[in-house]
C-alpha positions in Angstrom: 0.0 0.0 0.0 1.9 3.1 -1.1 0.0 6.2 -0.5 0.5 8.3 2.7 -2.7 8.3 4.5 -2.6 11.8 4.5 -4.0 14.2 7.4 -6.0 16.9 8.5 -3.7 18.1 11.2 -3.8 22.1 12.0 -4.3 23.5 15.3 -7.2 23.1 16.3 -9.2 26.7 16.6 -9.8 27.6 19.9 -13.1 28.8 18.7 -14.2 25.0 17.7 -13.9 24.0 21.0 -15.2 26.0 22.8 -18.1 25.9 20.2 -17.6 21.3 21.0 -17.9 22.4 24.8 -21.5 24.1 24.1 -22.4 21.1 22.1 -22.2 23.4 18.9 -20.4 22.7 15.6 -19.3 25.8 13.8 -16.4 25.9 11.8 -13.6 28.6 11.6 -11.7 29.9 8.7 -10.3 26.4 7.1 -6.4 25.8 7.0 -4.6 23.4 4.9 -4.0 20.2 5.3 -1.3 18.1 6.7 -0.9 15.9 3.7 -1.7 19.1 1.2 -4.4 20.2 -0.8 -6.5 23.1 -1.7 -7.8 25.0 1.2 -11.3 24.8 2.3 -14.2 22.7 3.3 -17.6 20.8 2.0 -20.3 22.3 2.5 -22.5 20.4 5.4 -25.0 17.5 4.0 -28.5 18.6 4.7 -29.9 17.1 7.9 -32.8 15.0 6.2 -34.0 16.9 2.7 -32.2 17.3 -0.9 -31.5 14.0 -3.3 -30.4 11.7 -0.5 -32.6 10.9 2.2 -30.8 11.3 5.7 -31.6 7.9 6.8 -30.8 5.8 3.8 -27.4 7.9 3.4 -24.1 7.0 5.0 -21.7 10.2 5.1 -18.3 9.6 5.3 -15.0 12.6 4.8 -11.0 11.7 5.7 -9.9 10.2 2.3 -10.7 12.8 -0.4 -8.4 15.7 -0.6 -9.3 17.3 -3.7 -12.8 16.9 -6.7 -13.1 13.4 -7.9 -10.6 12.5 -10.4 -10.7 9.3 -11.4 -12.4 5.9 -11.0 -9.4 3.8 -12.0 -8.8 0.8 -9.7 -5.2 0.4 -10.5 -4.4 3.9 -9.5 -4.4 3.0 -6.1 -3.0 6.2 -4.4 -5.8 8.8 -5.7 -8.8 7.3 -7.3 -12.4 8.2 -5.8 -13.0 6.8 -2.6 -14.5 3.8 -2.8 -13.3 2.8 -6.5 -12.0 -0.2 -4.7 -14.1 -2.0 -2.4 -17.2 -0.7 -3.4 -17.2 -1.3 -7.0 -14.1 -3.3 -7.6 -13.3 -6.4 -5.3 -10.6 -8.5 -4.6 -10.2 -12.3 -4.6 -9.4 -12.6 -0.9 -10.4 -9.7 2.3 -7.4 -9.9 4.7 -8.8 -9.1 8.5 -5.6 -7.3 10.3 -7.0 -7.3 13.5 -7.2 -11.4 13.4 -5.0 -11.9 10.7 -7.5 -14.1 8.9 -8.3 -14.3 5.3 -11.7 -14.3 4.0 -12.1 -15.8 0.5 -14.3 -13.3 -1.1 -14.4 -13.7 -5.2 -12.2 -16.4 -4.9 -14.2 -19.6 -3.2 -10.4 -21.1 -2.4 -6.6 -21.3 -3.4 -4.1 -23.5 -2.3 -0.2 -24.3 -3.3 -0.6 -26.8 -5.0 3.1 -27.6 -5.5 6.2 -26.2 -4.9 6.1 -23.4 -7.9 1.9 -23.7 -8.4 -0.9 -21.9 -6.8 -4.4 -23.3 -7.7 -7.2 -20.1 -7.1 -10.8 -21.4 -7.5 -13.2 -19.0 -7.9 -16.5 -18.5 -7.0 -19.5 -19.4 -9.2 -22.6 -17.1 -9.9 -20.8 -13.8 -9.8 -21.6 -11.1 -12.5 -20.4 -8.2 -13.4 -22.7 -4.9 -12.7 -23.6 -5.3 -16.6 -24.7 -8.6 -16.1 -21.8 -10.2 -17.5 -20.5 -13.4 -16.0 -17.7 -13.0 -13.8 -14.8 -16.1 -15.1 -11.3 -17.3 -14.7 -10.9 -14.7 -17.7 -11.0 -11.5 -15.7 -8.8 -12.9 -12.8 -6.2 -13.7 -16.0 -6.1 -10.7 -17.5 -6.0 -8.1 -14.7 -2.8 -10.0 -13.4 -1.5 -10.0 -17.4 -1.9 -6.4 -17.1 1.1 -6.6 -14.8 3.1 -6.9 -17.7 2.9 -3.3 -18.4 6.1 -1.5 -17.7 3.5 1.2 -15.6 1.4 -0.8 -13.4 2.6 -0.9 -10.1 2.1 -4.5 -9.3 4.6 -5.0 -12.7 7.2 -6.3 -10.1 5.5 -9.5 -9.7 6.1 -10.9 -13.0 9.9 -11.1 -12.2 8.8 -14.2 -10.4 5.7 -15.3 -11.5 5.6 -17.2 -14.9 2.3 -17.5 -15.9 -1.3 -17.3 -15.2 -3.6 -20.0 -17.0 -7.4 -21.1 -17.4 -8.3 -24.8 -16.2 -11.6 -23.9 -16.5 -14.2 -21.0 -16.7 -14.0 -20.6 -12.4 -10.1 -22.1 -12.1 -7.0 -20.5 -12.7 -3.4 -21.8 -11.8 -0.6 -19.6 -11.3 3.1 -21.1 -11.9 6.2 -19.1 -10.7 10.0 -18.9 -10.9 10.3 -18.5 -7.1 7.5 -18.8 -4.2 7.7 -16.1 -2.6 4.5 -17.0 -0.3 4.3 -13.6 1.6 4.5 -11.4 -1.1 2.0 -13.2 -2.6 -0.8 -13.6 0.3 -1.0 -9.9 -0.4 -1.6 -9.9 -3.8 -4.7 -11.6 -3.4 -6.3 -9.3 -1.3 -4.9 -6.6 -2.3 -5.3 -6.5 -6.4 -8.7 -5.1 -8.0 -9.7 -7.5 -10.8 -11.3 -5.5 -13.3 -13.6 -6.9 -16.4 -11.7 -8.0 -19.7 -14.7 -7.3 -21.7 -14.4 -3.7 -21.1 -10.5 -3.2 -20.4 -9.4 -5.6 -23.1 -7.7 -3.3 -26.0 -6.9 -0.5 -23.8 -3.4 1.1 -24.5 -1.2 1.4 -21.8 -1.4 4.7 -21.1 -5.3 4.3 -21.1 -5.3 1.2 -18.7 -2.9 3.6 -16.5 -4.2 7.4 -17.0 -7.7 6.4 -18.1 -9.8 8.1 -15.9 -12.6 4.8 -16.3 -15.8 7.2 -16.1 -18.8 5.1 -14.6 -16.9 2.1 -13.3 -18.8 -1.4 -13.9 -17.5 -3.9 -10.7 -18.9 -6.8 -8.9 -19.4 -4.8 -5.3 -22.2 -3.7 -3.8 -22.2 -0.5 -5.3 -22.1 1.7 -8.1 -21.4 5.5 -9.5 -24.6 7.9 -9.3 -22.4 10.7 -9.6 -19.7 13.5 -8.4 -19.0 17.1 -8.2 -16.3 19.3 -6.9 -17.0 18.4 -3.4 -18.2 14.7 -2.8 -18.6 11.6 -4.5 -21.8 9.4 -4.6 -22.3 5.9 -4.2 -25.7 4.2 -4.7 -26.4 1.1 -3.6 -26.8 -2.1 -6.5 -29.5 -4.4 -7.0 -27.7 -8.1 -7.5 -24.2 -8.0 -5.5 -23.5 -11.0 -5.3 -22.4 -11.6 -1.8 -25.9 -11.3 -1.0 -27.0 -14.6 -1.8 -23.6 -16.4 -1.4 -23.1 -15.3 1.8 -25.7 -13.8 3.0 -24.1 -10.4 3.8 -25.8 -7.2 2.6 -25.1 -3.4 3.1 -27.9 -1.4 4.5 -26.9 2.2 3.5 -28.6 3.0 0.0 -26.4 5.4 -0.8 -22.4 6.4 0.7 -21.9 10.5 0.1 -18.2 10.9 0.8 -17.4 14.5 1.3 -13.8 16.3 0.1 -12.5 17.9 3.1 -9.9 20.0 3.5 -10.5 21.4 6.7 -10.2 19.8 10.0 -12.5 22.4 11.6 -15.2 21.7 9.1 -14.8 18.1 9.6 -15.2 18.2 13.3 -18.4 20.6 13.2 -20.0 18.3 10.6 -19.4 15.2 13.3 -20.9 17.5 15.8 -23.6 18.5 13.8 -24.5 14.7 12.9 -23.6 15.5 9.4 -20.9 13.2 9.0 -21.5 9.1 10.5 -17.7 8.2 9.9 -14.6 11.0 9.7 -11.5 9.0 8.9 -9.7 12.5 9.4 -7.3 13.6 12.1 -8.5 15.3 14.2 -7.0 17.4 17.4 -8.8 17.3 20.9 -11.2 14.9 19.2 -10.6 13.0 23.0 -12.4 15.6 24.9 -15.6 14.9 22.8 -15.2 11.7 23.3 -14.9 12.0 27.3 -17.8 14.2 27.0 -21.5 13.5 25.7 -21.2 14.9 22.3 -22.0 11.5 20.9 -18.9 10.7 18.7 -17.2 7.5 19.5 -13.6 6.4 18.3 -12.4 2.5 18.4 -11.0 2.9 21.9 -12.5 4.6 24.4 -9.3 5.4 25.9 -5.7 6.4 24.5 -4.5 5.9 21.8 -8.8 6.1 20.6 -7.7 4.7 17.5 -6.7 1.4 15.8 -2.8 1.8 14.7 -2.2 2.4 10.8 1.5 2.9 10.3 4.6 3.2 12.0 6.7 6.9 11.1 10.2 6.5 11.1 12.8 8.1 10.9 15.1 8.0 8.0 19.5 8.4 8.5 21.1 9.2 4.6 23.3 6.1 5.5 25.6 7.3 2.5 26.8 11.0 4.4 28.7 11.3 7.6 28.1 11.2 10.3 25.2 9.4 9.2 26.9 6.5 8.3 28.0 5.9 11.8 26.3 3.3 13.5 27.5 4.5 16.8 26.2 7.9 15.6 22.5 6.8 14.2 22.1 5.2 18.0 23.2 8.4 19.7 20.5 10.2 17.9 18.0 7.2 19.2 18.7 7.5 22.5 18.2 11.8 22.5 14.6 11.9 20.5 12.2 12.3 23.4 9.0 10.6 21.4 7.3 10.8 25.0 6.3 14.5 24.6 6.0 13.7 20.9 3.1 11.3 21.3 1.6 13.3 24.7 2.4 16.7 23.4 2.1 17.1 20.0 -0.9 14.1 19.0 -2.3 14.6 22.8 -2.0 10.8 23.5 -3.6 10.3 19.9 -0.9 8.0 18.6 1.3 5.3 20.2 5.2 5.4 20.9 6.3 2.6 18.4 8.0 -0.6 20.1 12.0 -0.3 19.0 11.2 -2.7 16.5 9.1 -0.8 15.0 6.2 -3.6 14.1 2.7 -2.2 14.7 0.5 -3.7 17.3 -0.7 -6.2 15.1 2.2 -8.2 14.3 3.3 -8.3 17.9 3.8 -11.9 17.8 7.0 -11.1 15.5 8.2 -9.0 17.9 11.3 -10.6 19.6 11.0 -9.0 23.3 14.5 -10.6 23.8 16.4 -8.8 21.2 14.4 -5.3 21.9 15.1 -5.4 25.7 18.7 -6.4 25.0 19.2 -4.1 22.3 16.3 -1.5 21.9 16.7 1.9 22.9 14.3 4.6 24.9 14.8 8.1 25.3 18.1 8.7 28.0 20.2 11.7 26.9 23.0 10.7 29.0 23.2 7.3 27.2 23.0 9.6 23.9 25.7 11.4 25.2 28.4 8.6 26.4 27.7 7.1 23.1 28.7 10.0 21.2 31.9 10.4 23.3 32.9 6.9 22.9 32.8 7.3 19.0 34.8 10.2 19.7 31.8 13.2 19.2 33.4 16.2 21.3 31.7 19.5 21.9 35.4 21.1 21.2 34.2 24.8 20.8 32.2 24.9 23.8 29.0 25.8 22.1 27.0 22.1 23.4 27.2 20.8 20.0 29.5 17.9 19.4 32.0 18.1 16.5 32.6 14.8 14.4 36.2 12.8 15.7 37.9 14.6 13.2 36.9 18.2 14.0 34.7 18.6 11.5 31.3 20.9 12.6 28.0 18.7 12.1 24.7 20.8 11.4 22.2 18.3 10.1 18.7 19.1 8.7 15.5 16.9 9.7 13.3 17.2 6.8 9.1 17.4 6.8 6.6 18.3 4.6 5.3 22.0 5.0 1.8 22.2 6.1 1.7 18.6 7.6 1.7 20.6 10.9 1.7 17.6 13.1 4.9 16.1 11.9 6.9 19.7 11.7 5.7 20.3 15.7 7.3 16.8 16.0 10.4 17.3 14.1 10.9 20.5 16.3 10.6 18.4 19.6 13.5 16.1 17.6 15.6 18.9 17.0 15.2 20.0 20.5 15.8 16.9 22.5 18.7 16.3 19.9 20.1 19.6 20.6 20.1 18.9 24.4 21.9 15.9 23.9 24.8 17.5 21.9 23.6 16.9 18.5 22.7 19.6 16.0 19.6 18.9 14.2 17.4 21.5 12.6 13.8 21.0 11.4 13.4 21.7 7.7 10.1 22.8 6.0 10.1 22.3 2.3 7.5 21.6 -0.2 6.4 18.3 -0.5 7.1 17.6 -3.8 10.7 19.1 -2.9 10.9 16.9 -0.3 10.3 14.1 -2.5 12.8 14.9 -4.9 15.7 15.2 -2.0 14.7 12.1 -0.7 14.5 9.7 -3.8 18.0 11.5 -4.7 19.4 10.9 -1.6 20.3 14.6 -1.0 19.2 14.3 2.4 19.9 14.5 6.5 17.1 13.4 7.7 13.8 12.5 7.0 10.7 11.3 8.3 8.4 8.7 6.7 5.5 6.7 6.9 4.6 5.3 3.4 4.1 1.2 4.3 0.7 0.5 6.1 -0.3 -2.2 7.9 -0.8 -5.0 5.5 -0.6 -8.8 6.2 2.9 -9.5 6.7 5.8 -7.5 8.0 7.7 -8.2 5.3 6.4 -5.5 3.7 8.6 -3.6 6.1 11.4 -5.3 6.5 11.7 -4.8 2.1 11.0 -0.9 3.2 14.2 -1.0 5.4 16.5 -3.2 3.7 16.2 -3.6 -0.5 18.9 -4.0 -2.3 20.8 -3.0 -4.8 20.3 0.8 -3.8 19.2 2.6 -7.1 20.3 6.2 -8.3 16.5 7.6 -7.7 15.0 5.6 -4.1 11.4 5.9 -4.9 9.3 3.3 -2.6 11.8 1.8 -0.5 15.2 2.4 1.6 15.5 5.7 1.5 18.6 5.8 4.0 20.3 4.1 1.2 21.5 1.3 3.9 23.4 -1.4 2.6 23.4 -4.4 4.4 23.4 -7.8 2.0 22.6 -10.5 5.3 19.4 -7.8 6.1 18.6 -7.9 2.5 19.0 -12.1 2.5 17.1 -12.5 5.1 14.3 -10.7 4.0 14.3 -12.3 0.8 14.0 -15.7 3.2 11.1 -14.0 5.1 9.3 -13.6 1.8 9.3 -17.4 1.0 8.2 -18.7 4.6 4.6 -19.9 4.6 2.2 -17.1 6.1 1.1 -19.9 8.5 4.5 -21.1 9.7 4.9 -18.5 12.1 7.6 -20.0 14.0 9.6 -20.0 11.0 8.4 -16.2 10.0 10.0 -15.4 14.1 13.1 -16.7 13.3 13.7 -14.2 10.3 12.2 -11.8 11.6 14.4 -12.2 15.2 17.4 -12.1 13.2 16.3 -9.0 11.3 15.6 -6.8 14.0 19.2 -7.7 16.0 20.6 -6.2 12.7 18.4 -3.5 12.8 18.7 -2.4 16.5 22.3 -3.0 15.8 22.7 -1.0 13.0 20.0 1.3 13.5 19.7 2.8 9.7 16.1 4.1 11.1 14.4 4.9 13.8 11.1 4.1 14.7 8.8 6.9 16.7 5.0 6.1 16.7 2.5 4.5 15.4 0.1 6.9 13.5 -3.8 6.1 14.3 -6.3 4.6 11.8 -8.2 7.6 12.2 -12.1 7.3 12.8 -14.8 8.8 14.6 -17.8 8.0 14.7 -21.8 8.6 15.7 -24.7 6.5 15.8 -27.8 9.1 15.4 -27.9 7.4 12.2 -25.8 4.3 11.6 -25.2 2.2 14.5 -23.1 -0.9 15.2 -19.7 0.4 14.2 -16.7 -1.3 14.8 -14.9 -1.2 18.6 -13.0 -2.9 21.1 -16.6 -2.7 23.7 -18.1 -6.2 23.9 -20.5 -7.5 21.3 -19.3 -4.7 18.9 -18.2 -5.8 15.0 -13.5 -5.5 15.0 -13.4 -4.9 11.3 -11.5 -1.8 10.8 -13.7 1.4 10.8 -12.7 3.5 8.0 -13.0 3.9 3.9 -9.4 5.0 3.3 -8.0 3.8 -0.1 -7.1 0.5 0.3 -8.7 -0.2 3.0 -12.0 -1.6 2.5 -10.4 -4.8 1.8 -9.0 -5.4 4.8 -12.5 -4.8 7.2 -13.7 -1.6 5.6 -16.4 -3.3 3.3 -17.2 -5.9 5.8 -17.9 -3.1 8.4 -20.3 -1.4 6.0 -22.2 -5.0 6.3 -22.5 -5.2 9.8 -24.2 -1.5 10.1 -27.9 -1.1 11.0 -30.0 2.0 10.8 -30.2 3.9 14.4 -33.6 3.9 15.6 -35.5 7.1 14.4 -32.8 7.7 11.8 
């Protein structure tokens, strides 16, 4: 999953709440997003008149930064919300909270030898045209692979072929079984229709925009404008039938929102049922009787999403000092981080930086052995043992050889929440000896210095939780290290046993666990050792809720569904589209 879940994270107007303290919901002037976009917010959905009738509609907001662009499944980092999941499904759901797969178009698949994967598909499926839904589709979305352009193009260096048994049977052969890797393909690729694909250039099957998308889910487009996108729900899906599950809201309105402020008085207002958006002092309305409810009813509130690290360019000095990188460990004080800046929102990540869910991987011998914690003293014996002197008297170390070390922590500007961290980095650092400044440049600027390597520091958050932590350890540790970094390793670290081993992760068996630890043991005493990153906290899976509507949404109270709560691009597979199953209209809504 490669898009940033990006944020609605300024500060919070002291006007809004006070306005949440009255039980009111005005908004003040909007501010620009954390992630970016154009300023501004949605106008609020009208309480119970207009084209969509307040209790058949379910409004959501937190994923949409900008008009509705595109409908294209394979653009998976900014097509309309809900272009995947809603219309488009994928063979397999993945739960992350029980780490269970759900076959969903597929009815089974199973290795069935060493280099084969046999994928069975469902029967009595049709497209939204009415079309049969075959082994044919399932072949040629994962043919479309082949093009250069399409991001999951990677995956036919190892696999080498897809073919039809039969109209509901397809077998995969590959090169290399590379089981993890693959687990996440299933539930993680759209398959699209070949009768309506089939013929499409490249740069159409790419940059096609795919106006009034046909799909197998529940629902389909009734339209867009500048400021939401419309959902209505289908007669037919097939999952009714097959498995009885069915999705009460008649039509899903999600709103673009740029504005936290407007998102928050639209909650308050019982405008919005679900706000995947960030947003500030949202646990004060939760302690109080405003009626908005978040998956916790305690800190952290929210399910964990991502882990933001901290990137080292492993190929400058002093960066390339192990003894260095763990120095700047030990001085980051994520404490006031996570209680000052996110207000107990977030999580301090574990040193190993696995999320919650994939604490089973966690080796608690190697992390208490060699993990780290914020201790500036132990920042600053390390630095004098690697020979870091403050030699001018100024409280800034010099390198060993005299040299003056002025190093630049880079953030996105407007992503207010991670510049008001950086600056508590930079402080703490400073403290310990260690001069780091926090750096504001454009996004796309940022980009450009990171992918270049022409970088200090950086911090990142791009892999999400997903079904194995493999996914991370390729983030910290693929090799060979190319002249543009674009998706992976952007500390440039090269470390060919780190880079084995996760290769050896990848072809483990997702249900040999035990043999999943032992990688994943020996990966994280390489990177504790080595520390080319440094894991900070885990970002929330932002959601609030209220039930004056739409009731039964996903928490960790008793007798409550513990899908996911949220609509966030490539999310819906994972718990998003089964949580829309489980809601129920609120009484009097």
């Amino acid at each position: 999953m490669r898009n940033r879940t990006r944020f609605l994270i300024p500060v919070l107007a002291a006007g809004l709440l006070s306005a949440a303290c009255s039980g009111g919901g005005g908004s003040s002037t909007p501010t620009g997003p954390a992630g970016g976009g154009a300023g501004g917010g949605a106008a609020a959905p009208a309480g119970g008149s207009g084209a969509f009738p307040r209790n058949e509609t379910l409004y959501t907001s937190g994923t949409q930064w900008g008009p509705p662009a595109n409908w294209n499944p394979l653009r998976e980092w900014d097509f309309a919300t809900g272009t995947k999941g809603l219309v488009y499904e994928t063979l397999f759901m993945y739960d992350p909270n029980t780490d269970k797969f759900t076959p969903w178009l597929a009815e089974s698949g199973d290795w069935t030898g060493e280099l084969e994967y046999t994928l069975k598909l469902r029967k009595g499926i049709t497209w939204a045209d009415g079309k049969p839904f075959t082994a044919d589709d399932v072949i040629f979305t994962f043919e479309l692979g082949k093009m250069e352009t399409v991001p999951y193009h990677p995956l036919w260096d190892w696999m080498k072929s897809a073919e039809k048994v039969d109209d509901y049977t397809v077998k995969f052969t590959f090169t290399t079984a590379n089981y993890q890797e693959w687990a996440n393909h299933l539930y993680s690729r759209a398959i699209v229709p070949k009768h309506l694909w089939e013929g499409r250039s490249e740069d159409e099957v790419m940059n096609g925009v795919n106006e009034k998308p046909v799909g197998t889910g529940p629902y389909a487009y009734q339209s867009h404008d500048q400021d939401r996108m419309v959902w209505v729900k289908r007669d037919g899906w097939w999952a009714t039938k097959a498995l009885n599950k069915d999705v009460k809201p008649k039509y899903i309105v999600d709103i673009v929102n740029s504005s936290n402020e407007v998102a928050m008085g639209l909650l308050l207002q019982k405008g919005l049922d679900l706000s995947n958006n960030f947003l500030p002092g949202i646990a004060n309305l939760v302690k109080g009787n405003f009626g908005i409810e978040t998956y916790y009813d305690q800190p952290p509130y929210m399910l964990s999403a991502n882990t933001t690290w901290m990137w080292f360019n492993t190929a400058k000095k002093p960066m390339d000092d192990k003894e260095f990188r763990k120095a700047v460990a030990y001085a980051i004080d994520t404490k006031k981080i996570v209680e000052g800046v996110y207000g107990n929102l977030v999580k301090a990540s574990d040193p190993s930086g696995l999320l919650p869910q994939w604490d089973k991987y966690v080796d608690k011998n190697v992390t208490s052995t060699l993990g780290f914690s914020y201790n500036p003293d132990k920042a600053k014996q390390l630095l004098a043992d690697a020979g870091y002197k403050d030699r001018n008297g100024d409280g800034l170390v010099e390198s060993p050889s005299g040299g003056k070390i002025s190093l630049k922590l880079i953030v996105p500007a407007g992503w207010t929440d991670w510049m008001e961290a950086a600056r508590v980095i930079s402080s703490s650092a400073k403290a310990a000896g260690i001069d780091i400044e926090a750096d504001f440049p454009d996004y796309n600027a940022l980009v450009d210095v990171r992918n270049q390597g022409k970088f200090d520091l950086v911090l990142n958050n791009d892999k999400q939780l997903a079904n194995t932590p493999w996914l991370y350890y390729d983030y910290l540790f693929r090799l060979p290290v190319q002249k543009l970094q674009s998706t992976t390793n952007y500390g440039r670290y090269e470390n060919k046993r780190a880079w084995e081993l996760t290769q050896q992760l990848d072809q483990v068996k997702p249900e040999d666990v035990e043999g999943m630890k032992k990688v994943t043991s020996e990966l994280q005493k390489i990177q504790l050792e080595d520390m080319p990153v440094v894991p900070l906290w885990y970002n929330g899976l932002w959601s609030q809720t209220t039930n004056s509507v739409w009731k039964n949404w996903p928490s960790s109270a008793p007798n409550t569904p513990k899908y996911p709560p949220t609509v966030w691009r490539n999310w819906l597979e994972m718990g998003g589209t089964l949580m829309l199953t489980e809601l129920q209209p609120a009484s009097g809504g």
